[in-house]
N, C-alpha and C positions, 0 to 999 in steps of 0.2 A: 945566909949564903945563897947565892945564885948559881949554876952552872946552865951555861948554854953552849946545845951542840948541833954543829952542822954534820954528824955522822949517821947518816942514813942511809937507806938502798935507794929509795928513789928522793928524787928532790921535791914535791909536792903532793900534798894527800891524794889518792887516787878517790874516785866516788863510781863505782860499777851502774851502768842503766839498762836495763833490760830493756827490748824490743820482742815483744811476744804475744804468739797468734795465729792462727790459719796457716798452714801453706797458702801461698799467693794474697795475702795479707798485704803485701808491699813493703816487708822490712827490709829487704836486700836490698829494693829500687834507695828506700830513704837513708839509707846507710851508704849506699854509692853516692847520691844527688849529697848528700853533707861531705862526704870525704873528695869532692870534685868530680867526680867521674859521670859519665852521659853515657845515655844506653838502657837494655830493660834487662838487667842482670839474672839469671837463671835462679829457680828458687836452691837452696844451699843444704848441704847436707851436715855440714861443717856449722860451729861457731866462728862467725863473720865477726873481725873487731875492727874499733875506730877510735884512733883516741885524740882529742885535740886538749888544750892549758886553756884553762879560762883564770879570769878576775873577775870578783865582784865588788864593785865601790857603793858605796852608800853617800850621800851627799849633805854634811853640816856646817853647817854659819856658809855657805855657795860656794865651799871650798870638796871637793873630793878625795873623798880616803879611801884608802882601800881596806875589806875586810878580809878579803879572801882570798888563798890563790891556789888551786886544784884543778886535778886532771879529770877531763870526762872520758872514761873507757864506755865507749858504747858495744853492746854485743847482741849480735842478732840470731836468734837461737832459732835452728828448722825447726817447721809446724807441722809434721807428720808424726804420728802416733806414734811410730816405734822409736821417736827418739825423746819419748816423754823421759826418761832417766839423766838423761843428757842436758835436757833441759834442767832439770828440779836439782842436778849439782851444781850447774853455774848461777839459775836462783838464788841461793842461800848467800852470795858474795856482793852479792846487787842490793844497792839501796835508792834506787830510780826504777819504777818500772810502768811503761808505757805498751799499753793494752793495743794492739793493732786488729783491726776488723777490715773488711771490704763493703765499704755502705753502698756499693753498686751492687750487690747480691744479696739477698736474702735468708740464705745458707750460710752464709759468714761468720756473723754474729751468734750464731747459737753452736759453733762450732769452738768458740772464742771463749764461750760461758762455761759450756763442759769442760774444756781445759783449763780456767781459771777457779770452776770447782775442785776438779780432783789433783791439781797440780800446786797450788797456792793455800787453799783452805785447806784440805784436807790434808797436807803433809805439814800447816801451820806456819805456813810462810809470810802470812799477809801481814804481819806484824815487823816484818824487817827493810818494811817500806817506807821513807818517808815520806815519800811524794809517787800519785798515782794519778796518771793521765789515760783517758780513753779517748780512741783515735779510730774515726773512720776515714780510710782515703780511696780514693781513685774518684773521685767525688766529679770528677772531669769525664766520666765514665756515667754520671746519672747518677741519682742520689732513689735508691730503692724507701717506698716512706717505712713498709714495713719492717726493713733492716733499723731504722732510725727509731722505729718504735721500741723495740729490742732492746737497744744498745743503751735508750734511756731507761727500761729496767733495771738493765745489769747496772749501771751509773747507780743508781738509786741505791741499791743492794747492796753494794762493795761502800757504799758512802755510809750507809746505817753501820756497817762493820765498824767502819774506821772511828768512828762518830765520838768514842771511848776515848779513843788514843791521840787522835791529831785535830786541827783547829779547824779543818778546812774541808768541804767534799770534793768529791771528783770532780775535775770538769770534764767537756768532751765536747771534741770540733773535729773538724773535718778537714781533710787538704788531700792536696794532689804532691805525691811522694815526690815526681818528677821538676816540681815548681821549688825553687833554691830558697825565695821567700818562706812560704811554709814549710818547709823544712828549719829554714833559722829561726822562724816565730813559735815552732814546736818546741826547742831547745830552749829558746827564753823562758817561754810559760815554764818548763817542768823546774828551770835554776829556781826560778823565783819562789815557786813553792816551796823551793829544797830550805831556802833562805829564810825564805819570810813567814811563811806555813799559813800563806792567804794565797789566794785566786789573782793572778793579775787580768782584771775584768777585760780590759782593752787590748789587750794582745788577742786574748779569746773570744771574743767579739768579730774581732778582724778575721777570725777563720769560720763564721759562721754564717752562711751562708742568707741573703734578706729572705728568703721565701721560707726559712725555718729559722726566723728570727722570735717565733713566737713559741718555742721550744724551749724547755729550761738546759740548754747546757750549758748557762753561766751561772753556777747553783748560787744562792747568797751572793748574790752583787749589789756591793755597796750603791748608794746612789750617789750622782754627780756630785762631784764638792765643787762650787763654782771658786774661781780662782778670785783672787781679793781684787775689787773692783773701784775704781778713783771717782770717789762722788762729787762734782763738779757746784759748788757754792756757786748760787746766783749772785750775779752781776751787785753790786748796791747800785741804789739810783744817781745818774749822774748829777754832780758837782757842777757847781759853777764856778768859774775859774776864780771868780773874787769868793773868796770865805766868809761864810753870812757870821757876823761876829756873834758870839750866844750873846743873849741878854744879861746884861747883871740884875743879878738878883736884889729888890728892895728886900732891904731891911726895916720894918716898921716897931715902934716900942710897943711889944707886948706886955702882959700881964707874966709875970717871972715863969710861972706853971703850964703854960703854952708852949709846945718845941715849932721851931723857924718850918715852914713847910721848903722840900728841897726845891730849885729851881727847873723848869721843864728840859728837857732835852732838846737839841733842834731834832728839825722835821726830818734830816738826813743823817741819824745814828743807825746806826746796823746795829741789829737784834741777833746775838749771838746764842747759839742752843748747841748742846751737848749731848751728839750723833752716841746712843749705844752701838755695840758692836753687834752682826746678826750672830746670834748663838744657833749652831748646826749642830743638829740631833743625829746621828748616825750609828747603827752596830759596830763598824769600821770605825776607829777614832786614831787619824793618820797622829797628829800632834800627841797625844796621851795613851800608848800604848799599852795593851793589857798586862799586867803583871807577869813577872814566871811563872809557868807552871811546873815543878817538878814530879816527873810521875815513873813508874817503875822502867825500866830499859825490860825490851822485852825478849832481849836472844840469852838464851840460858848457858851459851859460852861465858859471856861474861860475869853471870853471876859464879860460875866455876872459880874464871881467872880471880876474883877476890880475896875466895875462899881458898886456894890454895897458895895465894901469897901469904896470908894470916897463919896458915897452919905449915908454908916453909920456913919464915924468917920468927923465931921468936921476938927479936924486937917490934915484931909489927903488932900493934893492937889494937885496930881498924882499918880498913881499904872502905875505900867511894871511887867507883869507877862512874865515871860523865862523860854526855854524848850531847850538848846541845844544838839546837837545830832552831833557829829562826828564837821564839819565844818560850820555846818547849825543851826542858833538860831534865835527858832520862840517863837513871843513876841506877848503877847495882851497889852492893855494898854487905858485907862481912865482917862480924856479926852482925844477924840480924833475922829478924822474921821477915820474909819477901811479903810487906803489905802496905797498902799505900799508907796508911795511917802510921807505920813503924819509921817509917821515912826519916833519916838524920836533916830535918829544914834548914836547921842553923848552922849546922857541918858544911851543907853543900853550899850554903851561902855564902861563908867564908870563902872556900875555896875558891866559887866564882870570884869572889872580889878581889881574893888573891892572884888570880889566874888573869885577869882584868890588866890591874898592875902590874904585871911581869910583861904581858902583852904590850902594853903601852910602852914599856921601859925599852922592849926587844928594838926598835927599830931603831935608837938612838944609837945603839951598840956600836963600835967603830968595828967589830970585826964582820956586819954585814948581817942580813936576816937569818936568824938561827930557824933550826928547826924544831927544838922543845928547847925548856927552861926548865928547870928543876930550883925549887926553893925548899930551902929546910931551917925549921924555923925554931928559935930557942925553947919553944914552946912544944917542941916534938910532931908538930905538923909538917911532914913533905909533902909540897906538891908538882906534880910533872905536867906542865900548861904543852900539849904538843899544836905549833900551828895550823894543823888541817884542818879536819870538820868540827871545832872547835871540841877537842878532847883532851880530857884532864884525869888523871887521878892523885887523889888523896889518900897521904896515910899518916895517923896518928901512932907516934913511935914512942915505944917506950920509956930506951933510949939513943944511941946515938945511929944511924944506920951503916950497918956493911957497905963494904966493894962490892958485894956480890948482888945484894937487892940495890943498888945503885947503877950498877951494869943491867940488871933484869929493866930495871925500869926506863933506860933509856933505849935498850932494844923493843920497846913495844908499840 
């Protein structure tokens, strides 16, 4: 059985981004310059939001599809000390967050680092990030080397962190808040990582200034895949309009145990040979992409939310809560030991496929793109496929499930 429902509060998954960092960091300017506005906006005491609908298509057999379709809530949190509280509650809701420095100061950067110590690490936040961008602007203001030097410490630092958990390091570029460009090219790079949980080299190159081109903040970039290239056959040698007739071949009486030798070719046959393909070696393999990896979800809510569906509904006897993101789907689940090794592989593999096929099914729907699906299956597996950031839960039922964990699950 299928149920799909368009009964939601909002119509599209929301994705929270952080903007966080120094007073005078330039978060208010790049939050004005993306939401339209011109001007050098006063730094804020307030959380500053912005929210625009994006789509992401991916493109197969040259046709376009779309995967995704979510809101970006941007919020730009004040950089003065006494609103570190203020800050580290609207944290915890954010799954985007974009480091802001002033690479025309010197002072900036290690103002950015103590905050990102005792506000991120140390209250254990840094794990509720998917995607992490470091960002120096006013760059139109002079690029200071030793703020530059800094800021690829911290890069380095925050990317050995990450190194456990996600596929990718930091990058970090640089722009002028005021320029509309780098303001849009800032917002691609962070989607793409949210998506794809790799580096888009070329966008991040584009903000990187030539005279510190020799600086790694494009970590792990792939090299150039040349695009497939028309290898042009020579010419064969021109023909003469009369066709030189071949020779017939004599036949002479041999001895029976002698084979006829063949006869010669003319002098104008083309010699034809069998072009291999060039085989490219790369870390990045656009064509053959890395396997899943399933590894633990790391916010201890919802290892909660599992465990307390298992221990409300007696029928339930298993939950798999999933979060996939680009090639990486991170799973809580009850029972169980929280260890990667304990991991249900073939539970959540189901699911994805399950989830897979409902997805595929959803658009055909004549009553228009739902917002979850709910399948329940003879086999006592439900599963609730919700469209946003591709999130799912499974539950293995004992037997047949309540209104009541049926209403639970569509409100989640």
């Amino acid at each position: 059985m299928i149920i799909m429902s368009n009964n939601f509060s909002s119509k599209v998954y929301p994705v929270y981004v952080a903007l966080f960092g120094p007073s005078n960091s330039g978060k208010s300017t790049f939050l004005s310059t993306l939401s339209g506005k011109e001007g050098f906006p006063f730094p804020s005491e307030n959380v500053e939001e912005y929210e625009i609908e994006r789509r992401w298509y991916k493109e197969e057999m040259g046709k376009k599809i779309l995967i995704e379709t979510y809101r970006l809530i941007f919020r730009a949190f004040p950089g003065r000390e006494e609103f570190m509280e203020l800050r580290i509650k609207h944290l915890k809701k954010c799954t985007v967050l974009l480091l802001f420095y002033d690479c025309s100061s010197p002072t900036s950067i290690d103002q950015l680092a103590e905050m990102f110590d005792k506000e991120i690490l140390k209250m254990n936040l840094l794990y509720n990030f998917a995607t992490i961008c470091l960002i120096g602007t006013k760059k139109d203001l002079g690029i200071n080397d030793d703020a530059i030097r800094k800021a690829e410490e911290l890069r380095k630092h925050i990317s050995h962190k990450i190194k456990s958990i996600f596929d990718y390091e930091v990058p970090h570029f640089l722009i002028n808040t005021l320029n509309k460009d780098d303001v849009s090219t800032t917002v691609k790079i962070a989607e793409y990582i949210l998506m794809e949980q790799r580096i888009p080299s070329e966008l991040v190159r584009k903000l990187v200034p030539p005279a510190l081109a020799e600086i790694s903040f494009v970590p792990k970039a792939p090299p150039e895949i040349p695009k497939p290239s028309i290898v042009e056959i020579p010419k064969p040698p021109a023909i003469s309009e009369k066709p030189v007739p071949s020779p017939e071949p004599k036949i002479t009486a041999k001895e029976p145990t002698e084979t006829l030798a063949p006869p010669k070719a003319p002098e104008t046959m083309i010699k034809t040979e069998v072009v291999k393909p060039v085989e490219i070696r790369s870390e990045y393999t656009i064509e053959r992409p890395p396997e899943i990896s399933i590894r633990l979800h790391p916010r201890e809510k919802i290892w909660n939310a599992a465990r307390k569906i298992v221990e409300k509904f007696e029928e339930v006897e298993k939950v798999i809560i999933g979060y996939e993101v680009g090639r990486i789907v991170y799973v809580a689940f009850y029972p169980g030991e929280k260890n990667e090794k304990k991991i249900p592989r073939d539970f959540v593999q189901i699911l994805r496929d399950m989830k897979q096929s409902l997805l595929n099914l959803a658009p055909r729907s004549s009553i228009g793109q739902p917002k979850a699906l709910i399948s329940i299956g003879s086999d006592g597996i439900i599963l609730l496929a919700m469209r946003g950031m591709n999130a799912f839960v499974g539950i293995k039922a004992k037997k047949i499930p309540s209104e009541k964990l049926l209403s639970i699950l569509l409100r989640m």
